[in-house]
N, C-alpha and C positions, 0 to 999 in steps of 0.2 A: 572644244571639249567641255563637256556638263562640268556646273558645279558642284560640292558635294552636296548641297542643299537641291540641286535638280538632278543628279544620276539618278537611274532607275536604281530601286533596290535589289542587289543581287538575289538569283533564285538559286544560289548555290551556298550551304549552308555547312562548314566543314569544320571538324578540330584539329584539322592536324593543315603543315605552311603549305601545301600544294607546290611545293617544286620552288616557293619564293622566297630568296634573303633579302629583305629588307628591299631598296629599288631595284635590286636586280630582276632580267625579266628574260625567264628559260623557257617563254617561250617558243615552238620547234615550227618552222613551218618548210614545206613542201616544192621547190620548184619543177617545174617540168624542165623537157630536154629539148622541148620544143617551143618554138613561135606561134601559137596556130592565128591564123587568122579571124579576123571579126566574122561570124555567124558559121564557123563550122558545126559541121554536123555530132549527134553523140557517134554515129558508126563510126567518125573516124577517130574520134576518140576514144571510143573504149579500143580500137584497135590498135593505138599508137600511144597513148600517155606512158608517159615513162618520166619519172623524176632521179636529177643525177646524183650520183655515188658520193656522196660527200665525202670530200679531203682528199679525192680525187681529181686529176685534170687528165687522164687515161682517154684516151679511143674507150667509144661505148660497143659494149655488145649489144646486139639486134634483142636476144634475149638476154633479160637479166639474167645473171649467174646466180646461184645459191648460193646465199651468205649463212653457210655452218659454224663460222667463228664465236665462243662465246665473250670472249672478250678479244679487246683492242690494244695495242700499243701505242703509247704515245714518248717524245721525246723530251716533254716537264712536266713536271707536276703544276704546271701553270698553264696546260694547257687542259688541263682537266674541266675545266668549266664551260671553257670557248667550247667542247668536246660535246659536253652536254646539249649544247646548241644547235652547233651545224655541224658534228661529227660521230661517233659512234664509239660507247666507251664500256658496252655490256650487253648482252644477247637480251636479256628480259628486257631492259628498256628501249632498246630500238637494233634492228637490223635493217640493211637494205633490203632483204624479200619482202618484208613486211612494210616497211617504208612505200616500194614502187605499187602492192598491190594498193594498201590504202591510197595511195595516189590517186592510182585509177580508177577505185571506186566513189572517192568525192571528187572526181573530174564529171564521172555519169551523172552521183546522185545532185550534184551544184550545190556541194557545199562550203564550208570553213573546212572541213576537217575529217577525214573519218578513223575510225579504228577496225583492228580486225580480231579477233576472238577464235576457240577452238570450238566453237560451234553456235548456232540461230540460241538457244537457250543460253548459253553462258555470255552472249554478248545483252542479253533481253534483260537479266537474271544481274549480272554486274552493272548493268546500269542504271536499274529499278533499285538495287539496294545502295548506290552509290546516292544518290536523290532525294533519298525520302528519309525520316526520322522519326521516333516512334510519336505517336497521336497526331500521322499525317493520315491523311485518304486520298483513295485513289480510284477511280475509276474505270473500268475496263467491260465490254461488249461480251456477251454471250450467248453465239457461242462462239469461241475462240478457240487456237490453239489448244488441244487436251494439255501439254508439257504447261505453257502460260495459266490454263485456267489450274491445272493441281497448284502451282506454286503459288499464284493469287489467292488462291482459293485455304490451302492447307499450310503452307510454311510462310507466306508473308504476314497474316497474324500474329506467327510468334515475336515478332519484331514490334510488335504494340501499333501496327498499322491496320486500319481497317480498310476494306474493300466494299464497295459497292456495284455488284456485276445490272447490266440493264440491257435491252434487247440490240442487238448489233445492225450498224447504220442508222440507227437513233437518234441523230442531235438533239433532239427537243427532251431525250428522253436524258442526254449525257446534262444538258443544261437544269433540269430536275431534280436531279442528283448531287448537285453543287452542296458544299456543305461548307462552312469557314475552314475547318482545316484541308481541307483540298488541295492535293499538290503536283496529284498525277493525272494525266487526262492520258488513256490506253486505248488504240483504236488497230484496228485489224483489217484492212484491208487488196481486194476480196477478202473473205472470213472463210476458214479453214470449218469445217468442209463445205458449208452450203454456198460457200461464194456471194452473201451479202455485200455488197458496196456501202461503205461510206465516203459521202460527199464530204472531201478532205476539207475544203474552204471552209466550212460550215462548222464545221469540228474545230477546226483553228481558230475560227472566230469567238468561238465557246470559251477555248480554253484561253483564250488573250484577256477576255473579260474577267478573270480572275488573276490581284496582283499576284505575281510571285509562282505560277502554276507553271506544270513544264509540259506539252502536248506532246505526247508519242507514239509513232505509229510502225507497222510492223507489215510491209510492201511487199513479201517473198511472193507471195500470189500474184506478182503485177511484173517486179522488178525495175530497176531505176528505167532501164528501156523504154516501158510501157506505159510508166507511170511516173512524173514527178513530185513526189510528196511533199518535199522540202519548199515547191515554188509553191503551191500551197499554202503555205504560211506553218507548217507546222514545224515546230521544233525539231526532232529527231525521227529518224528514220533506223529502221531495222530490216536484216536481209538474212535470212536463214542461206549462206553462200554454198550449203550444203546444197540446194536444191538448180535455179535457174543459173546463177550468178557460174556457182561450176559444172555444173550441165551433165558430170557422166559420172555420176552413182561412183566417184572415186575420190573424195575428202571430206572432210565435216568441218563446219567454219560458218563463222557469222561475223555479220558487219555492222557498226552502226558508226552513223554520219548524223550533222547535225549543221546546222545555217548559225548556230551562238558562239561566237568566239566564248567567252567565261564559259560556255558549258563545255566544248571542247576542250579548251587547256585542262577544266576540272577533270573533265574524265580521263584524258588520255593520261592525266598523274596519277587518279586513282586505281586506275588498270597496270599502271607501273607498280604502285605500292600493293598491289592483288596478286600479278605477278600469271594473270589469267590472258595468255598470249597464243599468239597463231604459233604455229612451226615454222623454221624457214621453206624446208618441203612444201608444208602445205598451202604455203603464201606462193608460189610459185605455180604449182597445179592452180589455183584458184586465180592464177593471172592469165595464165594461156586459156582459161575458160572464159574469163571475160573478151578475151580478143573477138570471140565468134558468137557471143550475145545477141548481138542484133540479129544474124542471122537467123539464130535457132529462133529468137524469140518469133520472129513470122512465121516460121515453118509451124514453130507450135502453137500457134494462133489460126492461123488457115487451117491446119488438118483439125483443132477442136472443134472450128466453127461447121465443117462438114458433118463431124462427129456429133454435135449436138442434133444438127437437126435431123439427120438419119434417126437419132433417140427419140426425138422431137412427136415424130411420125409413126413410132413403133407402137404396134399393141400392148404391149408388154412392160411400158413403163408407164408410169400413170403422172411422171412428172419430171421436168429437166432442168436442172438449175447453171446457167449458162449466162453472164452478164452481154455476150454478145446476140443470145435473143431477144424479138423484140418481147416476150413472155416472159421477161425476168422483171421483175417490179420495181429493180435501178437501175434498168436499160441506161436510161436518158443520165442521169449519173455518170454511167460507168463511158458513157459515151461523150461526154463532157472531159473526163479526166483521165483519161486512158487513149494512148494511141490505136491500139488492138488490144483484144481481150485474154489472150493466154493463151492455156494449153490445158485449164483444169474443167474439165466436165464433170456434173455431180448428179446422180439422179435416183429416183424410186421407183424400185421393183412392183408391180401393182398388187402382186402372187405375197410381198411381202417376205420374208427369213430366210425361211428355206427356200426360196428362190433366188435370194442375190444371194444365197450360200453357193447354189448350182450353179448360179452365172460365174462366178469369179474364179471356181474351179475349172470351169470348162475351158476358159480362153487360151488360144493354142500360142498367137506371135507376143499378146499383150502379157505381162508378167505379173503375177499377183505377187506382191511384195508393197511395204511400204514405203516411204518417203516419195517423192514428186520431180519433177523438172529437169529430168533427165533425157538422155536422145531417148531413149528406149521407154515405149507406154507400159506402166503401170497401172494397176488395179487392186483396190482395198477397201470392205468392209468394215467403215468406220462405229460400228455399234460391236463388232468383236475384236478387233486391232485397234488402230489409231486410240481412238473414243473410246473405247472397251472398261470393262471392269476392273483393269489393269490401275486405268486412270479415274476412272467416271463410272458414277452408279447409272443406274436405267433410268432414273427419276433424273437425276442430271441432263443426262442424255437428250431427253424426252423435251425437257424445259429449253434446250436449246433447239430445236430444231432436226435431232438426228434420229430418227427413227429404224424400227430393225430391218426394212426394206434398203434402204441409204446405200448408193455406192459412189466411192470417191475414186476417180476416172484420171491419169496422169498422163493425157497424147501426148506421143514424142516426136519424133520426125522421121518415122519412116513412111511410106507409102498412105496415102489417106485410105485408097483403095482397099489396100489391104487389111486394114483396121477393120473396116467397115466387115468386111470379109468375116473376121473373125470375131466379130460383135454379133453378127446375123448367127453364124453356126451355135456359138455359145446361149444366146438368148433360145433358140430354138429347141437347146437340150431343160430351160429353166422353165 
C-alpha cells in the first residue's frame, strides 16, 4: 500500500465524515449468488446476477421479492453498525431491490460499484453537484442532452462553477479547453440527438492528464451491452434506465457506475445523505428489464440499421445520422467501441419544418411521443419537443447541430418490415 507521501491525491473533496468514524470502514460491498465461471458472457449475466439478501441464509427466489420495509429490526443496539455493513437498517439507505438491481447493473457496466437514482437526470444531476465546488470548471460537448445542457448551462453557474460547452466528439477540442481549475471532463456518447461518437479512450486519456479531474460519460445511447465505457478508462458512467436499461416506457430511473473505489464509497454516502433513491417498485421493473437487454439490444440494432439505410436512399431526406453507416463521420469510432450500433436513427427532412412536422404526424405503427429505447418505435421533433423552446433557444439549437428539419427516430422491435412500411407511407404524405 502507497505511502502517504506517494498516494495519489484524493479527487474527492468533502466537509462533511462520509460514513467514517475514525478507522472504522462502512464500507458496503455487493456479493453475487453465484460462482460464474472465468470468461462468461454479459448475456448471461445481465440474465442471472443476483446478489444475496443479507442477514439471510433463506432458499433464494428465482425473482427478487420487493423489499417495501422502511425500516428493520434488529436484536442489539450493538448490532446496529455490523447492520450498517452487511445488513439493512432503513429504506433510504439501502434495500434489497435496490441493492440486487445495482448489482446487476455494475456486473454489465464492470464496475466497483453502481447506484441507482429516480431517474437519468437526478443520477447526472446528484453526481455533478456531489463533485465539483464553487471556482471548479467543467467541461461538457454540445450538443447534448436538452435536460444536461439547461442545467450545465443555467443552474450550474449559480453554484460559482463555470462551464465550458465545445463541439461534441472533440478530444482535441476537450484538451483545449483545459483550464487550472478543471474538475469535470462531461462526454455523451452517441450524443443526443445527432448521434455523434466519442472516441472514449481518447477522452480518458485527456481527462487522466489532468491531476485530480473526474471523466464522466453518459452511455444511454449505447447502453452497457453495446458499449463498455468504464473499460475505456473512464471514470463514471451514466445510464438514463428510463430508456434501454428498462426497455418498456414503464419507470423512470438512472444509473450511475464508476471503476474508483473513493469515488464510489463518496457517492453512494452522498446520495444516502441527499436522500435521492430508486423505489423499491421501481428497482424491480428496472431488474426484470435488464434480464432481456441483450436481446432487445440486437433486435434494435438490426431493425435501425435496415432503417437507416432505407433513409439512406430516400429522396426525401437530405441526410442520416446513423453511426452504423459507413456515411457517418465516426463510423470507424463507433466501430471500434461499440458492439452494435443501436436503435437510434436521426435524420433531415430535405422539404425542412413543415415537413418533418407532416412526417411525424403521419406515422401510423411508429408513435410520436418522446423518450427513446423502448420495444415500441418512437418518433420526435427535436427543434419543437425534446430541443424545443421549452429548453433551448433557436440560436442554441442551431449552434449544435439541430436544425428545424431534424427528426430523432427511436426503432423498437417490431417487424423491420413493417417500419419500413410506415416510414414509406408517412414520408410520401411530407
Amino acid at each position: 500500500m502507497a505511502d502517504a507521501a506517494t498516494k495519489p491525491k484524493s479527487r474527492v473533496r468533502t466537509t462533511f465524515t462520509v460514513g467514517r468514524d475514525g478507522d472504522i470502514d462502512l464500507s458496503r460491498t455487493l456479493e453475487d449468488t453465484r460462482d460464474y465461471p472465468p470468461g462468461v458472457t454479459m448475456e448471461t449475466v445481465a440474465v442471472t446476477a443476483q446478489t444475496k439478501l443479507r442477514g439471510s441464509e433463506t432458499t433464494r427466489p428465482v425473482v427478487p421479492s420487493i423489499s417495501v420495509a422502511t425500516t428493520f429490526e434488529m436484536d442489539k443496539v450493538d448490532d446496529y453498525m455490523q447492520y450498517t455493513v452487511d445488513g439493512y437498517i432503513y429504506g433510504r439507505l439501502c434495500n434489497h431491490s435496490c441493492d440486487v438491481v445495482s448489482h446487476a447493473i455494475n456486473k454489465i457496466e464492470g464496475g466497483v460499484g453502481a447506484l441507482v437514482y429516480p431517474s437519468g437526470m437526478s443520477a447526472i444531476s446528484t453526481t455533478i453537484l456531489a463533485l465539483i465546488k464553487s471556482g471548479d470548471h467543467i467541461i461538457a460537448p454540445d450538443p447534448v442532452y436538452a435536460g444536461v445542457y439547461s442545467f450545465l448551462k443555467h443552474m450550474i453557474p449559480n453554484y460559482g462553477v463555470e462551464v465550458t460547452f465545445v463541439p461534441a466528439g472533440d478530444v482535441e477540442a476537450y484538451r483545449k479547453a483545459i483550464k487550472p481549475n478543471t474538475k469535470i471532463f462531461y462526454g455523451e456518447t452517441p450524443t443526443n440527438p445527432i448521434l455523434t461518437v466519442l472516441d472514449l479512450e481518447e477522452f480518458a486519456k485527456v481527462a487522466k492528464s489532468v491531476p485530480g479531474a473526474i471523466s464522466m460519460c453518459d452511455s444511454t445511447f449505447a447502453s452497457p451491452y453495446l458499449q463498455n465505457t468504464l473499460a475505456a478508462g473512464v471514470d463514471i458512467v451514466f445510464q438514463s434506465c428510463t430508456k434501454y436499461m428498462g426497455g418498456h416506457s414503464d419507470l423512470m430511473g438512472g444509473s450511475m457506475s464508476t471503476s474508483d473505489p473513493e469515488l464510489f464509497f463518496y457517492l453512494s454516502e452522498h446520495q444516502k445523505q441527499i436522500g435521492n433513491i430508486m423505489s423499491p417498485y421501481t428497482a424491480s421493473l428496472l431488474l426484470r428489464g435488464i434480464r432481456t437487454l441483450p436481446l432487445r439490444m440486437e433486435k434494435h440494432s438490426n431493425n435501425a440499421l435496415r432503417v437507416a439505410q432505407y433513409l439512406e436512399a430516400h429522396p426525401k431526406i437530405s441526410r442520416v445520422y446513423y453511426p452504423g453507416l459507413q456515411s457517418h463521420p465516426n463510423h470507424e469510432v463507433a466501430k471500434k467501441q461499440m458492439k452494435q450500433f443501436s436503435g437510434m436513427v436521426v435524420f433531415e427532412m430535405a422539404d425542412g419544418l413543415e415537413a418533418a412536422k407532416t412526417f411525424v404526424e403521419s406515422v401510423k405503427i411508429i408513435l410520436l411521443a418522446v423518450s427513446l429505447g423502448s420495444t415500441e418505435s418512437l418518433v420526435e421533433h427535436p427543434a419543437t419537443m425534446t430541443h424545443g423552446p421549452y429548453l433551448m433557444t433557436k440560436e442554441e439549437r442551431l449552434a449544435g447541430g439541430i436544425s428545424d428539419g431534424l427528426i430523432r427516430l427511436s426503432v423498437g422491435i417490431e417487424n423491420a418490415d413493417d417500419l419500413i412500411m410506415d416510414l414509406e407511407q408517412a414520408l410520401g404524405k411530407a
